[in-house]
N, C-alpha and C positions, 0 to 999 in steps of 0.2 A: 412557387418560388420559396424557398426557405432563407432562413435567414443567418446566419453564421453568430455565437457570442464571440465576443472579444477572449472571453476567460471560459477556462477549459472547466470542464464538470467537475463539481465536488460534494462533496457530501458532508455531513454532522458525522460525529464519533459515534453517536448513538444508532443512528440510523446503519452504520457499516455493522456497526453490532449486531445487530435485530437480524439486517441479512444475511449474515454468514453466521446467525448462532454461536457467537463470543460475547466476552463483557466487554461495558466500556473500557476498563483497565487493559482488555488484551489488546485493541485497537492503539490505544497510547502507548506502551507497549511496543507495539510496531513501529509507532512514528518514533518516538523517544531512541529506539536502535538504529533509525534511519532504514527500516526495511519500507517504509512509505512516509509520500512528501504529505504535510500538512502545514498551512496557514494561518492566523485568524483572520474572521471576517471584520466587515465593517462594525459589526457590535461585540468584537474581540470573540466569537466563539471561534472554538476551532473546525474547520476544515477539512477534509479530505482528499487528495488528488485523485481523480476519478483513473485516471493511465497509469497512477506512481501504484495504488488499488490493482488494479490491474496486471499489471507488468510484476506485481509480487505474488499473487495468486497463481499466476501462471508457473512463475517459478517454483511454488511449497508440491504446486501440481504434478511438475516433473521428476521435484525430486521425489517426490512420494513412490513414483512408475519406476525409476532408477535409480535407487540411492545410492547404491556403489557404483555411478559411475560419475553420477552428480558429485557425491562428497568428493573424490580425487580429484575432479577437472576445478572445484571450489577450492579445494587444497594448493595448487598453482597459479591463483589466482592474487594480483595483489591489490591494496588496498589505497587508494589517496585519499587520505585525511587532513 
């Protein structure tokens, strides 16, 4: 039997750093542009979204495979701020 968290996986800024080989600065960076969710914790550190992490890597991934057809279909694309 496993047992389900309430709250979805996250990580330290540092720790996202280490595994993908960036600095902390490019992790914040990320969050700061809104290209991934982050929190503070209960002792105000910052957070990671383990899915918002996710759901962005997959994205640099694709467009890395197809960037001309990535950048146009992101070109039509609009924004709610």
């Amino acid at each position: 039997m496993s047992i389900m968290s309430p709250h979805p996986p996250s990580h330290r800024v540092s720790d996202v750093a280490a595994l993908l080989g960036v600095s902390d600065d490019t992790v914040r960076r990320w969050i700061d542009q809104r290209h991934v969710r982050a929190a503070k914790d209960t002792t105000g550190r910052l957070r990671v979204d383990g899915a918002s992490l996710a759901a962005f890597l997959v994205t640099q991934q694709q467009e890395r495979q197809d960037p001309v057809s990535y950048t146009h279909l992101r070109a039509h694309e609009t924004r709610e701020d």
